[in-house]
GUDORO-98453 format. One record per residue (C-alpha): residue in three letters; chain; x, z, y. Coordinates in steps of 0.1 Angstrom, whole numbers, plus 5000, padded with zeros to 4 digits. Each point is the difference from the previous one (the first is absolute). Example, Ala and Ser with C-alpha at 12.3 -4.5 7.8 and 13.67 -1.06 7.14 Angstrom:
<pts>
ALA,A,5123,5078,4955;
SER,A,5014,4993,5034;
</pts>
This chain:
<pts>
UNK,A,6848,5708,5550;
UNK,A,5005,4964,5015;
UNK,A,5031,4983,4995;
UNK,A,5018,4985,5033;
UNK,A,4987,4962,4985;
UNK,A,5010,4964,5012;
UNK,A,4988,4968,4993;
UNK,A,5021,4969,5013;
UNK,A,4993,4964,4990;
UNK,A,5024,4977,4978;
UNK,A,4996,4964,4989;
UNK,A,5032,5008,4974;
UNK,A,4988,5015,4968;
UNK,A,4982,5030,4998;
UNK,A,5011,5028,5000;
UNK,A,4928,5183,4943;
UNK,A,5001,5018,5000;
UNK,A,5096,5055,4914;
UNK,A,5033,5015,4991;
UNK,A,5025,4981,4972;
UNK,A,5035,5010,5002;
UNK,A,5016,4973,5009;
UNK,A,5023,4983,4983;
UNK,A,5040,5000,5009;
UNK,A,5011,4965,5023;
UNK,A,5016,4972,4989;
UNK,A,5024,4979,5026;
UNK,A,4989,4966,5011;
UNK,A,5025,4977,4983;
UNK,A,4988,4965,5001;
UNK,A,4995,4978,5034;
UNK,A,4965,5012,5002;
UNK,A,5010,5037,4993;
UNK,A,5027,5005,5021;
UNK,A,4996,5023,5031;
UNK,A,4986,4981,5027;
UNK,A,5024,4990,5027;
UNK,A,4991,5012,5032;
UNK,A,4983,4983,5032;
UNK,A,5011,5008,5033;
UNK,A,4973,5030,5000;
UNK,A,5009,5011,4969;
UNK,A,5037,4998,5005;
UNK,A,5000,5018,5038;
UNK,A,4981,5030,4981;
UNK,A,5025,4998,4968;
UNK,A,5032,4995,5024;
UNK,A,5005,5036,4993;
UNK,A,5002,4995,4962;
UNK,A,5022,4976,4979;
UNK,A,5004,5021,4967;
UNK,A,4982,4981,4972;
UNK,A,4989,5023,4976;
UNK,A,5007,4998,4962;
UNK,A,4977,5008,4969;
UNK,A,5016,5009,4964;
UNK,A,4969,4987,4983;
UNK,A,5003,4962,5009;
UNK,A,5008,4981,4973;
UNK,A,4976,4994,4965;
UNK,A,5007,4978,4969;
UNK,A,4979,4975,4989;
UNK,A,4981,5013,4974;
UNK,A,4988,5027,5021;
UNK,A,4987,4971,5021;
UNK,A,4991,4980,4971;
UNK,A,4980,5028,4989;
UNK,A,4982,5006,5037;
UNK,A,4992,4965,5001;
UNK,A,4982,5004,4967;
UNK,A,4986,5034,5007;
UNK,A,4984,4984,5034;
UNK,A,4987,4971,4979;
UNK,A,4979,5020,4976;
UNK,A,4991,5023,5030;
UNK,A,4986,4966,5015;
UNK,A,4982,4994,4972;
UNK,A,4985,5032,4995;
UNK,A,4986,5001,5033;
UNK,A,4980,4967,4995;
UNK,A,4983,5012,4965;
UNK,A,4988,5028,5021;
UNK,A,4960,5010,5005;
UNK,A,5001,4999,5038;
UNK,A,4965,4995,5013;
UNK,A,5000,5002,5038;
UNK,A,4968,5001,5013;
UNK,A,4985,4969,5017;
UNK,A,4977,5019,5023;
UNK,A,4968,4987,5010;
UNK,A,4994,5004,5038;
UNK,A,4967,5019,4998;
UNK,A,5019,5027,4987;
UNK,A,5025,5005,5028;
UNK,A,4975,4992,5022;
UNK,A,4979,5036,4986;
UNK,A,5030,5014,4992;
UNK,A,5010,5001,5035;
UNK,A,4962,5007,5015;
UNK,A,5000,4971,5014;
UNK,A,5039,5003,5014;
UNK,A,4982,5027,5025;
UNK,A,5017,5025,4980;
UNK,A,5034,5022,5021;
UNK,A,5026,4973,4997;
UNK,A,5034,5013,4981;
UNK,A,5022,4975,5022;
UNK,A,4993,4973,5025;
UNK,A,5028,4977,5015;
UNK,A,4998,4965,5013;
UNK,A,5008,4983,4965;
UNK,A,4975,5026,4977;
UNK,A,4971,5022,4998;
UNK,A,5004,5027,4973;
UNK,A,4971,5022,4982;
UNK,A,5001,5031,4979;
UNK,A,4973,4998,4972;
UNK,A,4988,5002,4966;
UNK,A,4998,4969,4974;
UNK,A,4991,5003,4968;
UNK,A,5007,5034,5003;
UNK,A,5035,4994,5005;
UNK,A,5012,5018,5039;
UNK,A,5019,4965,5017;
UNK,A,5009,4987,5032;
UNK,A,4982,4971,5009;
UNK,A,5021,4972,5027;
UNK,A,4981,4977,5020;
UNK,A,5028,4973,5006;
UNK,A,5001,4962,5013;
UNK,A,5004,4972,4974;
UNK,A,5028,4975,5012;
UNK,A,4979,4973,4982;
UNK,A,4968,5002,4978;
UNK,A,5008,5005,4961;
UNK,A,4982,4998,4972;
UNK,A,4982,5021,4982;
UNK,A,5018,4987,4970;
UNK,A,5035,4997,5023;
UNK,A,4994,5038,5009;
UNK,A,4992,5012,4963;
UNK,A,5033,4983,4991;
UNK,A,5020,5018,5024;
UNK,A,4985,5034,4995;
UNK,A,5011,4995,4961;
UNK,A,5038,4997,5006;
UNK,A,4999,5025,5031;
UNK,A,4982,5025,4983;
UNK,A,5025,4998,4967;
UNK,A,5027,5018,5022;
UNK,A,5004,5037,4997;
UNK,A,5024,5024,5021;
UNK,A,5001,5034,5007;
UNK,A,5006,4991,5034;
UNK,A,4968,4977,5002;
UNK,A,4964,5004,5009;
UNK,A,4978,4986,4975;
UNK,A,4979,4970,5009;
UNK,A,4973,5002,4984;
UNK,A,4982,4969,5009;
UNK,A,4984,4978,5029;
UNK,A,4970,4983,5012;
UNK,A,4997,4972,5021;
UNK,A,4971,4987,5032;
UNK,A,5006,4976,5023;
UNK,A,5037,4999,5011;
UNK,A,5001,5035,4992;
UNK,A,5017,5019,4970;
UNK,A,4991,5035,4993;
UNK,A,5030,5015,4978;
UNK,A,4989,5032,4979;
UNK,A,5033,5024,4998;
UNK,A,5005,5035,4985;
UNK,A,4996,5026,5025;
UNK,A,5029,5023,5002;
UNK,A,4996,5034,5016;
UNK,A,5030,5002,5024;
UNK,A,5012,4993,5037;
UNK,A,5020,4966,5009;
UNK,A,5035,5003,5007;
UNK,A,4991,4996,5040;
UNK,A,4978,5031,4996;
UNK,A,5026,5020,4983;
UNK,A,5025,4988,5027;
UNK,A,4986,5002,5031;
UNK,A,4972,5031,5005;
UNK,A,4986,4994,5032;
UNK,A,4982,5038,4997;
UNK,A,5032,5017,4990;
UNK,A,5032,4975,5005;
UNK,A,5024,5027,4989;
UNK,A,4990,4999,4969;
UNK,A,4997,4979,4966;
UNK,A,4995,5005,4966;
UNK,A,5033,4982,4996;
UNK,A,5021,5025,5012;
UNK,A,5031,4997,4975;
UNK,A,5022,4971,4992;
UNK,A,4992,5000,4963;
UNK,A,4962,4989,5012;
UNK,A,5015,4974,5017;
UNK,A,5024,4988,4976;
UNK,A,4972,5002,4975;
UNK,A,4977,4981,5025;
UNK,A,5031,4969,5001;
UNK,A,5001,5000,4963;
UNK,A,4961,4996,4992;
UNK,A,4998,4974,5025;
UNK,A,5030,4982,4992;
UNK,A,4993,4996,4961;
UNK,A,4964,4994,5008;
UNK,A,5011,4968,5019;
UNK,A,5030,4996,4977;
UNK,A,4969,4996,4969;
UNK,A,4979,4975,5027;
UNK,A,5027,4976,5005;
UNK,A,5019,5002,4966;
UNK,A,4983,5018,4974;
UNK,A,4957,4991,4995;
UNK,A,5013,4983,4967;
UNK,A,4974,4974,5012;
UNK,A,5027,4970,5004;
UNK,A,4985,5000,5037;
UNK,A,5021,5013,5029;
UNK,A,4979,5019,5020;
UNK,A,5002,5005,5043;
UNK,A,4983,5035,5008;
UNK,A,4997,4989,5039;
UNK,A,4988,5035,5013;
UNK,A,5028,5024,4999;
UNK,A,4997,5024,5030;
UNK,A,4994,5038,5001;
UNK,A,4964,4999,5001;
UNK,A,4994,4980,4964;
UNK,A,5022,5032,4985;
UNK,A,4985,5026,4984;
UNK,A,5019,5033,4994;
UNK,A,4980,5022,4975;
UNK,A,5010,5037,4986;
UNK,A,5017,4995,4964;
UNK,A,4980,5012,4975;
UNK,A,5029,5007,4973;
UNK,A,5021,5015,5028;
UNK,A,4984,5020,5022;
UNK,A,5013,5005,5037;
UNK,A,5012,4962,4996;
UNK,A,4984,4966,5009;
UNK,A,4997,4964,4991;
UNK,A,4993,4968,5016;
UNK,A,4973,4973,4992;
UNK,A,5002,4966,5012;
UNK,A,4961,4985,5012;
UNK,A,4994,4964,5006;
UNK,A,5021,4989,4971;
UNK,A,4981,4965,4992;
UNK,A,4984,5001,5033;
UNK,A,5025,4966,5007;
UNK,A,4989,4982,4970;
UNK,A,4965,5005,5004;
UNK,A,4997,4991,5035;
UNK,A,5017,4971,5001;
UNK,A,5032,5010,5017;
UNK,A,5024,4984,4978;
UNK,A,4980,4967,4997;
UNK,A,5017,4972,5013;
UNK,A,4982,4986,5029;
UNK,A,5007,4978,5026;
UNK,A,4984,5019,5028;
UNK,A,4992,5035,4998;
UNK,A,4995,5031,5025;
UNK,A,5019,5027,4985;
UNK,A,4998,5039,5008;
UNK,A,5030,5026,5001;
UNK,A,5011,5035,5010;
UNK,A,5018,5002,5033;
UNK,A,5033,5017,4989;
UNK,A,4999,4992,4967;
UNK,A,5002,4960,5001;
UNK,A,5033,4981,4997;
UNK,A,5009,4970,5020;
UNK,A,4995,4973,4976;
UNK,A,4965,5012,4992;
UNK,A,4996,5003,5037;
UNK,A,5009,4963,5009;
UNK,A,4983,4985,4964;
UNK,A,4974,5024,4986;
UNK,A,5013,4998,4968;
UNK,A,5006,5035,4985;
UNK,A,5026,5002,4971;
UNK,A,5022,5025,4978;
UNK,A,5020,5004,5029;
UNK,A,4980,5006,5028;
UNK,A,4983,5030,4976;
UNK,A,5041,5009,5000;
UNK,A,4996,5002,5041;
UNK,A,4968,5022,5000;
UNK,A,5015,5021,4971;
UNK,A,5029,5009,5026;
UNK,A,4979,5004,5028;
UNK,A,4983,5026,4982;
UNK,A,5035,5018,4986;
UNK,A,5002,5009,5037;
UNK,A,4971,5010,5003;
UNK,A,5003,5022,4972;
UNK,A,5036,5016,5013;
UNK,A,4989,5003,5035;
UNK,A,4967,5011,4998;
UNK,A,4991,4975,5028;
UNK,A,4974,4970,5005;
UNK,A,5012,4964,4992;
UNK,A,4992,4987,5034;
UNK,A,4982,5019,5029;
UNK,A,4996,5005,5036;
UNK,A,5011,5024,5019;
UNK,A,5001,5010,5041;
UNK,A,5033,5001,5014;
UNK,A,5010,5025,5029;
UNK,A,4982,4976,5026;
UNK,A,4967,4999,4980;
UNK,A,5002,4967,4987;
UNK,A,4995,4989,4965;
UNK,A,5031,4991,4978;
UNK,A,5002,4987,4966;
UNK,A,5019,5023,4974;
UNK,A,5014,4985,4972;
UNK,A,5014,5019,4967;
UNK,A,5022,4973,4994;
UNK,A,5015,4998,5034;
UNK,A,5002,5040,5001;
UNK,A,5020,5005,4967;
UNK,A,5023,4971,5016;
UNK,A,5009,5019,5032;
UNK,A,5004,5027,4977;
UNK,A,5028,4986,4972;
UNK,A,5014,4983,5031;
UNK,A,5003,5032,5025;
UNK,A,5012,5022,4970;
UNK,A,4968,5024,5002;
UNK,A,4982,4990,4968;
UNK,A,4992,5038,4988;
UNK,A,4983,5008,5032;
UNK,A,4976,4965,4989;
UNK,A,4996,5014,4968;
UNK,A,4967,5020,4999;
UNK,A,5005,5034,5012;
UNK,A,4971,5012,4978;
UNK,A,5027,4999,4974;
UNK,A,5015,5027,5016;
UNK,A,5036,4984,4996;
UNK,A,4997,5009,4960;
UNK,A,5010,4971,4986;
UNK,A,5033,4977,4983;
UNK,A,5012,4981,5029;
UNK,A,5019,4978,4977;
UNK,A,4966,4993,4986;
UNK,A,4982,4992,5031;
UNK,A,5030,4981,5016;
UNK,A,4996,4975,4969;
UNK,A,4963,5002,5001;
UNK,A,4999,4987,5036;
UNK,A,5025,4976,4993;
UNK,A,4979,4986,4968;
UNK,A,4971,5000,5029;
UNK,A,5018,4979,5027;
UNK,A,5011,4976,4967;
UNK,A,4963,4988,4996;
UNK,A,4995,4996,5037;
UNK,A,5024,4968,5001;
UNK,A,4988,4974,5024;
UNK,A,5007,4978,4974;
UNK,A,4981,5002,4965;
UNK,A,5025,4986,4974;
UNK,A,5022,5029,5014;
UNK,A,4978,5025,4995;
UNK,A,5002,5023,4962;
UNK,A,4972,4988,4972;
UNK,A,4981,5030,4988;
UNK,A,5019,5005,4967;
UNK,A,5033,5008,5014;
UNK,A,4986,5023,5026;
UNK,A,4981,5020,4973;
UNK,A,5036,5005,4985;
UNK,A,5013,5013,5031;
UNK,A,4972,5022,5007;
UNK,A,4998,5012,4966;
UNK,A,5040,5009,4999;
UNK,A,4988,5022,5040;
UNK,A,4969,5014,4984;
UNK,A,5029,5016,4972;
UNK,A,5026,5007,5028;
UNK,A,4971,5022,5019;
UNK,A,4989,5017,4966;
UNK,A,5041,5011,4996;
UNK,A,5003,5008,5033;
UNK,A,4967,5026,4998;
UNK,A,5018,5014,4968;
UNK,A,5028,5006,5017;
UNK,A,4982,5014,5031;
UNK,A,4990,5028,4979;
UNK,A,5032,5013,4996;
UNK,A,4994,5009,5036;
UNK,A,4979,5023,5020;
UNK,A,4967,4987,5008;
UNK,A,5000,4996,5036;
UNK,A,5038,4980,4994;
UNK,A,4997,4961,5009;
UNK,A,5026,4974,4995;
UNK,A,4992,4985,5037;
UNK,A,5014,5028,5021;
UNK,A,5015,4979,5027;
UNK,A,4984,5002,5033;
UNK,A,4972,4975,5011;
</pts>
């Protein structure tokens, strides 16, 4: 599948392919936890709400913290003592891995080239990818050792990488599954999906949202990490294998910033991003941050409750072109008062509005124009984690009810 790709030219700084319960929310508290104020986008799709909402469980003492702070320290330590031995692959062998690179690609876009092979007996994913500057060999080794050292459910494993020229070749897990995108839009058969219930959604939001949550906050590798290629088509939803009937998500490219140079400070630099996914700052300067992985994570929320593309084009009634936006639709929508018809009808209206309404709200949050307003990834794990518990009450309490009862019964 190749990703809509562009590739504009800065002189600022530079800017694959799992289910934990999550945990219950805490409230932001502090200057840099308190709910982002709104921009004028944000506020003329929030008019409609001015209720700030409350959480029982926001206050700790300081042992407890005392005690997390320790418990994070050892954890810290732990991980460095730790046998990780990423493989520093020499070329020859992705080179016969791949035949060559004449075997089928998995992936092509206009920023990587992606193979399905064999290496050392172990099934991976091999990405062909662009070095922003040449490393070394000795520069690359280092950074595979503290990249590789992270583990998360909600991560693919990289395995290793190779170098030629101004090329990197980075050696992932392969994942059986279908991207997000796929499971979203079916081109074959558009009325349906394998996510066909809320809880596959909600489950979807939480994977995603703690797998991010663990990328900015949480390696233990006292380095803050930028994942810089959130969008439905680096997603992987996979069938559960504790659970059958349910799914979880796996992040790809995780380290694919790192190693390619991305978050290297440079004072001229031709940067690539995802049209729909790519906030304005990284727009205007290149340089890709926590936040603007906060804008690309709300992108894809809507994605994920629509069921529609990011950004595409359509023909209007006169046969010409016209871009669609899913951030401009769900703002018509909140602002015309039709949000359920918005919501994907593949969900079959079977789902706690309450839920959704906050979920969208959460959404529109991380789209702020400007990025200081926007939530960090810890508090919106809280909030998704205290909706991922709401939706598991509300399907309790749907059982008290015939089968074919849903909560959304007003009309379209």
């Amino acid at each position: 599948m190749t990703s809509d790709v562009v590739s504009p030219t800065t002189k600022s700084e530079k800017s694959v392919s799992a289910t934990q319960q999550p945990s219950s929310s805490s409230r932001r508290t502090s200057k840099s936890n308190q709910s982002p104020r709104s921009s004028s986008f944000v506020s003329s799709v929030l008019h409609h709400s001015t209720s700030t909402e409350n959480d029982n469980n926001n206050s700790y003492n300081k042992d407890s913290w005392k005690s997390s702070v320790s418990s994070r320290s050892s954890l810290s330590s732990l991980r460095n003592s730790l046998p990780e031995n990423p493989h520093l692959y020499d070329f020859k062998e992705i080179f016969t891995a791949t035949n060559k690179f004449t075997n089928k690609k998995h992936s092509s876009s206009s920023s990587s080239t992606a193979w399905r092979c064999v290496i050392r007996g172990d099934d991976v994913i091999v990405f062909q990818r662009k070095l922003r500057r040449i490393i070394s060999e000795n520069e690359l080794r280092e950074r595979l050792l503290v990249i590789c050292r992270s583990h998360h459910s909600s991560l693919i494993k990289l395995k290793g990488a190779s170098m030629s020229g101004s090329y990197i070749y980075l050696v992932y897990d392969y994942i059986k599954g279908l991207t997000l995108s796929e499971c979203l839009t079916n081109p074959k058969n558009p009325s349906f999906t394998i996510l066909s219930t809320w809880m596959s959604r909600i489950q979807v939001a939480a994977d995603l949202t703690h797998g991010i949550d663990y990328i900015h906050n949480s390696t233990g590798l006292e380095k803050k990490f930028i994942h810089n290629h959130i969008k439905s088509t680096s997603i992987i939803i996979t069938e559960s294998d504790s659970l059958p009937g349910s799914f979880n998500v796996k992040i790809c490219h995780f380290g694919t910033a790192e190693l390619c140079g991305e978050t290297d400070k440079l004072s001229e630099t031709k940067f690539e991003g995802t049209r729909g996914y790519m906030s304005p700052e990284y727009q205007t300067t290149g340089v890709p941050s926590d936040k603007s992985d906060v804008y690309a994570f709300g992108v894809v929320i809507l994605e994920l409750l629509s069921g529609k593309e990011a950004l595409k084009y359509e023909r209007d009634s006169s046969g010409n072109y016209i871009r669609v936006s899913v951030i401009e639709t769900v703002t018509e929508a909140v602002k015309g008062g039709y949000l359920r018809t918005w919501i994907d009808r593949r969900l079959k209206d079977s789902y706690p509005e309450e839920v959704v309404e906050k979920l969208v709200r959460l959404a529109v949050e991380c789209l702020d124009e400007d990025p200081d307003k926007r939530p960090d990834m810890r508090w919106i794990a809280g909030r998704v984690s205290k909706m991922y518990l709401e939706s598991v009450s509300w399907v309790e309490q749907m059982g008290k009810f015939p089968e074919d009862f849903t909560v959304s019964v007003g009309g379209r």
